[in-house]
C-alpha positions as CSV (number, residue, x, y, z in Angstrom):
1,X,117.3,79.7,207.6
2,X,114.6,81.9,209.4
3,X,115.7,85.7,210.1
4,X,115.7,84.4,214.6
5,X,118.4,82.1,213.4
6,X,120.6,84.7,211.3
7,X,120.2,87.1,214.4
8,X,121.8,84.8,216.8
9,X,124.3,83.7,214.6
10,X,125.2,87.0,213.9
11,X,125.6,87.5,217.5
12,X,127.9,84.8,218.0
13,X,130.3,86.2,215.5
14,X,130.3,89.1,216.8
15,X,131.2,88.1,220.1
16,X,134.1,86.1,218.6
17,X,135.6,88.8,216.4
18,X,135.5,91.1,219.6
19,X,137.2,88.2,222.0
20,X,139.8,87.9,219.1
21,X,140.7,91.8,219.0
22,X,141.1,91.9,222.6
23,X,143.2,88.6,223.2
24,X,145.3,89.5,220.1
25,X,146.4,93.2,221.5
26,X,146.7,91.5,225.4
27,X,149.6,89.0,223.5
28,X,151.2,91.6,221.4
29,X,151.8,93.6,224.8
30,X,152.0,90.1,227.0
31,X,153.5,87.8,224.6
32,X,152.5,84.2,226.8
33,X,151.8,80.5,224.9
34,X,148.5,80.5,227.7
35,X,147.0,83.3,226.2
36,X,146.0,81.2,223.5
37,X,144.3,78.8,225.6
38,X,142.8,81.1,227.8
39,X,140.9,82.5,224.4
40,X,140.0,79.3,223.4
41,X,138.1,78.7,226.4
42,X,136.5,82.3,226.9
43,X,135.6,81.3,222.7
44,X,133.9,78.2,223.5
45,X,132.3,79.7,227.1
46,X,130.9,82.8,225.3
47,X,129.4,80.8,222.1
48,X,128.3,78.1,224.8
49,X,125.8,80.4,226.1
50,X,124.4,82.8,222.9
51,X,123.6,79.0,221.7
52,X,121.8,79.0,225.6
53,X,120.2,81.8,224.6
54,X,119.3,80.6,221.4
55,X,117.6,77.5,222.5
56,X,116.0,79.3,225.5
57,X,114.3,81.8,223.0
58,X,113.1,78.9,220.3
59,X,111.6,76.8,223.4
60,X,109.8,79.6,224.2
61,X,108.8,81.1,220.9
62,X,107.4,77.9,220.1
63,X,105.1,77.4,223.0
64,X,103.7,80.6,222.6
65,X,102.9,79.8,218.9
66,X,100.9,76.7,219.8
67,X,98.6,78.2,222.4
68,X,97.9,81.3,219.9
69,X,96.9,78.0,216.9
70,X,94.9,76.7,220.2
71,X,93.1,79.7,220.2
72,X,93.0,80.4,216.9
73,X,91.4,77.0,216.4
74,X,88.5,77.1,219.5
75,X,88.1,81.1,218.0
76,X,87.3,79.4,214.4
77,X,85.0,76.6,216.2
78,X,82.8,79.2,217.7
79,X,82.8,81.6,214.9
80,X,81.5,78.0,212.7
81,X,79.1,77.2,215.2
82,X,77.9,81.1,215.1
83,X,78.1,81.0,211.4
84,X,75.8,78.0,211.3
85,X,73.2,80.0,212.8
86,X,73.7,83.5,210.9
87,X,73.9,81.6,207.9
88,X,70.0,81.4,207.3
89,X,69.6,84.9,208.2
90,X,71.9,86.5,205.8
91,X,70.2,84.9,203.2
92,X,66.7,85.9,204.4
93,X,68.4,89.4,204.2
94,X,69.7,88.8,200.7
95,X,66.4,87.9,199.9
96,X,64.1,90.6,201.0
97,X,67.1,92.8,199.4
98,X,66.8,91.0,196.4
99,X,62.7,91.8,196.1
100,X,63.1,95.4,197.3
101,X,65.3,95.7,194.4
102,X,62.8,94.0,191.6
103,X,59.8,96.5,193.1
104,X,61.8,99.3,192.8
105,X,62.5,98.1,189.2
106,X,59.0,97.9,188.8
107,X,57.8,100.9,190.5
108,X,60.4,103.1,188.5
109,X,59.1,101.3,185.2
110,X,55.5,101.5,185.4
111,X,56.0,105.9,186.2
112,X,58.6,105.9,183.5
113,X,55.4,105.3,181.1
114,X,53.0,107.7,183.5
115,X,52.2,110.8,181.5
116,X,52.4,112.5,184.8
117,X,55.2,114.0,186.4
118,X,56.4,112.1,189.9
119,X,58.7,114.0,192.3
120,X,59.0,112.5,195.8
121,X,60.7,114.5,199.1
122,X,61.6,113.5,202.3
123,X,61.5,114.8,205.8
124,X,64.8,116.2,205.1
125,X,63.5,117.6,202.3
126,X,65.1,115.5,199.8
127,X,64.9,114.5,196.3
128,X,64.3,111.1,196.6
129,X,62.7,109.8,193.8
130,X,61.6,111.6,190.2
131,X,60.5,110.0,187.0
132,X,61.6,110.9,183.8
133,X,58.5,112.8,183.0
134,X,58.9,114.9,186.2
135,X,62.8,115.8,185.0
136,X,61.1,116.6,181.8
137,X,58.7,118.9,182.8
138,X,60.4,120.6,185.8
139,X,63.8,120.5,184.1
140,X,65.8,119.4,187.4
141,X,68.9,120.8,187.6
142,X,72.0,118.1,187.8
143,X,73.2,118.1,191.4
144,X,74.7,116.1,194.0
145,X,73.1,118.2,196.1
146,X,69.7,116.2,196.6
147,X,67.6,119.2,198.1
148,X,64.6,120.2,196.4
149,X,65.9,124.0,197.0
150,X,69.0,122.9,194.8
151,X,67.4,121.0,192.2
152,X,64.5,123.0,191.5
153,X,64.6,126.1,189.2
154,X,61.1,127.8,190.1
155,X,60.6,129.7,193.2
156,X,56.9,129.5,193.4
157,X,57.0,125.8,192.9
158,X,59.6,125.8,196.0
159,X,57.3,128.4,198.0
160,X,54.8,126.0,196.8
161,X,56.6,123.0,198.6
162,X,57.4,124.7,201.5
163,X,53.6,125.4,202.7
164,X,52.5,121.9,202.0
165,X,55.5,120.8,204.7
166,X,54.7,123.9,206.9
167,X,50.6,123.3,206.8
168,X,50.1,119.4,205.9
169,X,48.2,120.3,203.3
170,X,47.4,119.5,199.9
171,X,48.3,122.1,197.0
172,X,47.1,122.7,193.8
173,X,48.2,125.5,191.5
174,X,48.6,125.8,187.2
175,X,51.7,127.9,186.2
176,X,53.0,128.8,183.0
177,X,56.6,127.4,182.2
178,X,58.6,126.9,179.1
179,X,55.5,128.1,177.2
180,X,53.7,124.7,178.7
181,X,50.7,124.9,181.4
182,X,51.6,122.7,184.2
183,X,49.4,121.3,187.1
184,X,51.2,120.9,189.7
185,X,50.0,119.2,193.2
186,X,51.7,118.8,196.1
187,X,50.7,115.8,198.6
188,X,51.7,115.2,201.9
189,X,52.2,111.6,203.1
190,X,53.2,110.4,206.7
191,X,53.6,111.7,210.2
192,X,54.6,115.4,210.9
193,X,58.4,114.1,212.1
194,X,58.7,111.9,209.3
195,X,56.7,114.7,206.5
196,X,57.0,113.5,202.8
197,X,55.8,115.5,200.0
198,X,54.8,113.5,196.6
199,X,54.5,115.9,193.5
200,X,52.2,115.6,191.1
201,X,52.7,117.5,187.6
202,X,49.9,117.3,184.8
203,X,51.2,118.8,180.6
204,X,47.6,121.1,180.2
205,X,49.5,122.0,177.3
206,X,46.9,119.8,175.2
207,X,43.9,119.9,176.8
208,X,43.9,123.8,176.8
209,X,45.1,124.0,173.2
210,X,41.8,120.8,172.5
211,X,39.3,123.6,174.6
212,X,40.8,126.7,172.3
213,X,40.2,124.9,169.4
214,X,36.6,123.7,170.3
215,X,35.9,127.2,171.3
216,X,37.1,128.7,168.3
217,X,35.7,125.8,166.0
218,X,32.1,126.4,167.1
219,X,32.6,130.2,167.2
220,X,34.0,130.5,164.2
221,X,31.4,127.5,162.1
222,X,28.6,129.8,164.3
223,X,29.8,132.9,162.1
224,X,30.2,131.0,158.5
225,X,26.8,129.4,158.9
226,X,25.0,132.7,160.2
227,X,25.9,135.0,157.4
228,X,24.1,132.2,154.4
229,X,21.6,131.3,157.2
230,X,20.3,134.9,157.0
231,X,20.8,135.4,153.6
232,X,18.6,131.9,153.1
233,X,16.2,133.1,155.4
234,X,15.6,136.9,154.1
235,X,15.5,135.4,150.3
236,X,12.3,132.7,151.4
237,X,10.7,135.7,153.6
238,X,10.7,137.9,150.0
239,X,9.3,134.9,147.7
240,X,6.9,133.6,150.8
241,X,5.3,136.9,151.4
242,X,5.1,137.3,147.2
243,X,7.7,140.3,147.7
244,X,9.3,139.9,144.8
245,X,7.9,137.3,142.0
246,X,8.8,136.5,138.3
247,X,12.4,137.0,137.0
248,X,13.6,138.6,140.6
249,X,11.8,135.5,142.3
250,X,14.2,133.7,139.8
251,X,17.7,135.1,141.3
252,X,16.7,134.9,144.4
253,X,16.2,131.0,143.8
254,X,19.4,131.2,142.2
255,X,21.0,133.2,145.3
256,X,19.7,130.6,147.5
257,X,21.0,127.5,145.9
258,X,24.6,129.7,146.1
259,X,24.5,129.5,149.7
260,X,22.8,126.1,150.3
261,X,25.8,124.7,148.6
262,X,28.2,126.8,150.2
263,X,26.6,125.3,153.6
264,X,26.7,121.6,152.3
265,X,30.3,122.4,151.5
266,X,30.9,124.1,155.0
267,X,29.2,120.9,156.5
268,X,31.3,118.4,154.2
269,X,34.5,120.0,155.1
270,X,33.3,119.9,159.3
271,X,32.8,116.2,158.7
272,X,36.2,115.6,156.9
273,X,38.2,116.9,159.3
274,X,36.2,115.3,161.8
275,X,36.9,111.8,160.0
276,X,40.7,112.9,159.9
277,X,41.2,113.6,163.5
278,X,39.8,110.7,164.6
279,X,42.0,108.5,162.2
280,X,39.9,105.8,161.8
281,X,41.3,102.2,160.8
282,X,39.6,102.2,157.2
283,X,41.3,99.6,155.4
284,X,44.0,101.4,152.8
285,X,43.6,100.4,149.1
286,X,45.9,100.6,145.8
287,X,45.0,104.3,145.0
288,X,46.0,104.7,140.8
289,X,47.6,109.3,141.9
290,X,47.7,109.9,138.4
291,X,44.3,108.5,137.5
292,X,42.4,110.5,140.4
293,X,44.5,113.6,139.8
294,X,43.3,113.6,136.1
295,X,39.9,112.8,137.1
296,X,39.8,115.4,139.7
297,X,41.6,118.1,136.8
298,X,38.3,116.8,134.4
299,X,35.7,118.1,137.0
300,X,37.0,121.9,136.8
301,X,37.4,121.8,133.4
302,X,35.1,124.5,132.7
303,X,36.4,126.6,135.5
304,X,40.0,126.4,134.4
305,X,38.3,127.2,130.4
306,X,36.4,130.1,132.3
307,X,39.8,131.7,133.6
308,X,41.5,131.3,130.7
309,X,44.4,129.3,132.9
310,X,47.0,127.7,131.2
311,X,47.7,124.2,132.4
312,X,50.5,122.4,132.3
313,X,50.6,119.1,133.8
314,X,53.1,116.7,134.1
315,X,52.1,112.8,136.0
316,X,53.8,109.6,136.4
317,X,52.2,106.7,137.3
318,X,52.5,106.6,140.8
319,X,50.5,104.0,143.3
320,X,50.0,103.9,146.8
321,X,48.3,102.6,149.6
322,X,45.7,104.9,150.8
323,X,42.3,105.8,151.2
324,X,41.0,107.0,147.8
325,X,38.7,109.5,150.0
326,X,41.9,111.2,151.2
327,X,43.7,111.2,147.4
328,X,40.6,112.7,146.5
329,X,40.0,115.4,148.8
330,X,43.8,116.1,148.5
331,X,43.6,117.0,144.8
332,X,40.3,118.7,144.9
333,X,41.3,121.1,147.3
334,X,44.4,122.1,146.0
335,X,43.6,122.3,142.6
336,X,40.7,124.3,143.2
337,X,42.3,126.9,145.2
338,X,44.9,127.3,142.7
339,X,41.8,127.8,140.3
340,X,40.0,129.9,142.6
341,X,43.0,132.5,143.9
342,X,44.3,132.7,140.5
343,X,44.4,135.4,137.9
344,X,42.5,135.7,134.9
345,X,45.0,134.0,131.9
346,X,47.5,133.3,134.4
347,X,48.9,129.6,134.9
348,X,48.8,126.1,136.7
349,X,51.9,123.9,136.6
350,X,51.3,120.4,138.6
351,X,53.8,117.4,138.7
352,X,53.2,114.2,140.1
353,X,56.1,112.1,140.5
354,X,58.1,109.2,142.4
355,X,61.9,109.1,143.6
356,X,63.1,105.7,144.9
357,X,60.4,105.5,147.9
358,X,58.8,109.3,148.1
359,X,55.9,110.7,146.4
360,X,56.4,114.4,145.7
361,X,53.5,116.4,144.2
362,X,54.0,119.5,143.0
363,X,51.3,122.6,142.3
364,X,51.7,126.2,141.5
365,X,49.8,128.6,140.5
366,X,50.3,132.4,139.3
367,X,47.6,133.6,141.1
368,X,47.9,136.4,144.0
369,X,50.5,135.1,146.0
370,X,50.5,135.1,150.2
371,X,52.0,137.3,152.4
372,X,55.2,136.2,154.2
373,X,53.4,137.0,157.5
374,X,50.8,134.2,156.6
375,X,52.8,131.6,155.6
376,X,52.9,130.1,158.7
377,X,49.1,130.3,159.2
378,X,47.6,129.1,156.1
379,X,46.8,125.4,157.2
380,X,45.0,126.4,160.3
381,X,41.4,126.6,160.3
382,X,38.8,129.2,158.9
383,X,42.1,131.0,158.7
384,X,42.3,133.2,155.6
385,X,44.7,136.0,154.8
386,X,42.9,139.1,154.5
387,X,43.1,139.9,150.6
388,X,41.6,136.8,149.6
389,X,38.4,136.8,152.6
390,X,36.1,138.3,150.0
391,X,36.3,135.1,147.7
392,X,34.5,132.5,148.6
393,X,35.5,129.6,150.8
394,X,35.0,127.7,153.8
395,X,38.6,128.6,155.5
396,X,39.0,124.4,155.7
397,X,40.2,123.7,152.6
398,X,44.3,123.8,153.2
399,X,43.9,122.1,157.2
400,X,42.2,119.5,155.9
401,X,45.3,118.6,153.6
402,X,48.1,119.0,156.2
403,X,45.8,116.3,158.1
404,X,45.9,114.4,155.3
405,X,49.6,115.3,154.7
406,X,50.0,113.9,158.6
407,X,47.9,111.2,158.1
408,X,50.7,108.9,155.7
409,X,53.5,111.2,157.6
410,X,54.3,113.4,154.8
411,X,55.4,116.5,154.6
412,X,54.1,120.0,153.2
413,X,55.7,123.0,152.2
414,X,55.0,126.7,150.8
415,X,56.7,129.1,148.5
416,X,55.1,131.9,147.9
417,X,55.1,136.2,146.5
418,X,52.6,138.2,146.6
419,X,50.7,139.0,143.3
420,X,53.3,136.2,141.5
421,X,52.5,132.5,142.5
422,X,51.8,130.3,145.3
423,X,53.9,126.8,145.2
424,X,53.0,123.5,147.3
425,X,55.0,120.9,147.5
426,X,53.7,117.2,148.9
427,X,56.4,114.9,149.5
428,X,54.2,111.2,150.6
């Protein structure tokens, strides 16, 4: 039973209930045998017409209902024969959606593997679009705030923005931040209502560090070679002009053969760490570490004899791929500067040995230590702490075995006190 049916059957009782009070209190005070039938037939009269009612309401109800399906139905005929024709051009929509989507993908993939920075802002001077390398080197600030002025840290970067939009101009300025030197351009793009502004940041970092290292590399090979170049030079003027002749003729030959090998050794050490740099693909070879350490130990024999060094030495047999160049120059120059800043009778310890898939090789010496100060400093090149300038050496010798070190991705480290002993570990 619907709820229209409970509602007029509700009133119908109703209606009776309130007949029945009234008849029942008009025969208590008018006791009559008619009464009876007079409710009977105000009963059936009054239930006669709520059932009128009733089935007035349903025949209406009901014709309403079918002219709103009427409707309904022509509504759903037109909205098909509509839909018949939008049909093709949603799905042109969906489409064109679909490859704006994929060329954004693309777009946002090829600058995630730009080294350049990418920052893109629009009329309403909005942050809408950055690669990673342009969060990286700006350090964007987090924000749902998309403004440039909100997400940018760096005022003259912002001052920087704010001319190119005011001017249509291009920008270019360097700036100094975080300790890396940025390039940083700023592009405009589009009409003057509809202004973008594409920034493009450039890491100098490298290329200035490449230009201070050329610059000091040929100043400071210009000063090494001058000083033997001279030296060379004022020892053939003497013996060419018959200066000096006999036994001073003699150590001035002598002299000159000291310096011609100090310059081949300069010029050998240029070269390696030349070859090192450049990192070649030379094809890597079984390399025998204890064999060429022991060979390498034989050729300062007399040196370590001439020091009165004690040498203790203790090698497994370790093998490796490498290039036996490398092992070679390794050894060499590390023995030969714990020959060379060593004391006289003082002591060498090396150990050459393998745990599960490292190589560690260990040297100290007891020689004449380095400064705290110039720990730090010791592998870059020509650099030599200032006790030790008057011995001999090219200032190459240690930076040509952290390449080497970086080369297999190894790792080196120094202990060391001054006037006690110098320790270097390798770990390959």
């Amino acid at each position: 039973m619907n709820e229209n049916k409970k509602m007029f059957l509700r009133i119908g009782i109703l209606v009776a209930v309130l007949l029945f009070i009234f008849f029942s209190m008009y025969q208590m005070l008018y006791p009559e045998w008619i009464n009876v039938l007079i409710f009977v037939v105000f009963l059936i009269v009054s239930e006669g017409f709520v059932f009128a009612l009733y089935m007035d309401y349903r025949k209406n109800y009901h014709n309403t209902l079918d002219k709103d399906k009427a409707s309904f139905i022509k509504a759903g005929l037109k909205f098909s024969e509509y839909g018949s024709r939008i049909d093709p051009l949603v799905s042109e929509i969906e489409r064109l959606n679909s490859e704006l989507d994929q060329r954004d993908a693309q777009i946002a993939m090829m600058s995630s593997y730009s080294l350049q920075g990418i920052i893109l802002i629009d009329s309403k001077k909005n942050i809408i679009y950055s690669n990673a390398k342009g969060n990286e080197l700006l350090h964007l600030v987090e924000s749902k705030n998309t403004s440039f002025i909100a997400q940018i840290r760096y005022a003259y970067i912002k001052e920087q923005i704010e001319r190119t939009f005011l001017n249509n101009e291009s920008i270019s300025k360097e700036y100094l931040i975080n300790h890396k030197n940025l390039s940083i351009k700023t592009v405009p793009s589009g009409k003057k209502e509809d202004l973008h502004v594409l920034l493009l940041i450039d890491d100098l970092s490298e290329k200035i560090r490449l230009e201070t290292v050329k610059k000091d590399f040929f100043s400071y090979a210009g000063h090494e070679l001058k000083t033997p170049i001279t030296i060379l030079k004022g020892y053939a003027d003497l013996i060419y002009n018959n200066i000096i002749s006999g036994e001073e003729a003699h150590l001035a030959a002598g002299k000159m053969i000291e310096q011609s090998d100090y310059m081949n050794a300069f010029v050998d050490d240029m070269l390696m760490l030349s070859r090192l740099e450049t990192f070649t693909d030379i094809p890597l070879q079984k390399v025998d570490l204890k064999k060429t350490l022991l060979d390498t130990l034989s050729n300062y024999e007399h040196e370590i004899l001439k020091k009165e060094i004690v040498l203790n030495v203790y090698a497994e047999d370790v093998v490796m791929d490498a290039d036996s160049v490398d092992i070679q120059k390794l050894f060499k120059n590390m023995i030969e500067n714990a020959i060379k800043y060593n004391v006289e009778k003082g002591s060498i310890e090396i150990r050459l040995e393998k745990h599960t898939n490292q190589i560690i090789f260990m040297i100290k010496d007891s020689g004449l230590g380095i400064p705290f100060e110039d720990i730090n400093r010791v592998f870059e090149r020509f650099y030599r702490v200032n006790q030790l300038r008057k011995i001999p050496g090219t200032g190459l010798g240690l930076s040509i075995v952290k390449h080497i070190v970086n080369k297999y991705s190894g790792h080196i480290n120094v202990e060391s006190e001054v006037n006690k002993f110098t320790k270097f570990t390798i770990i390959l």
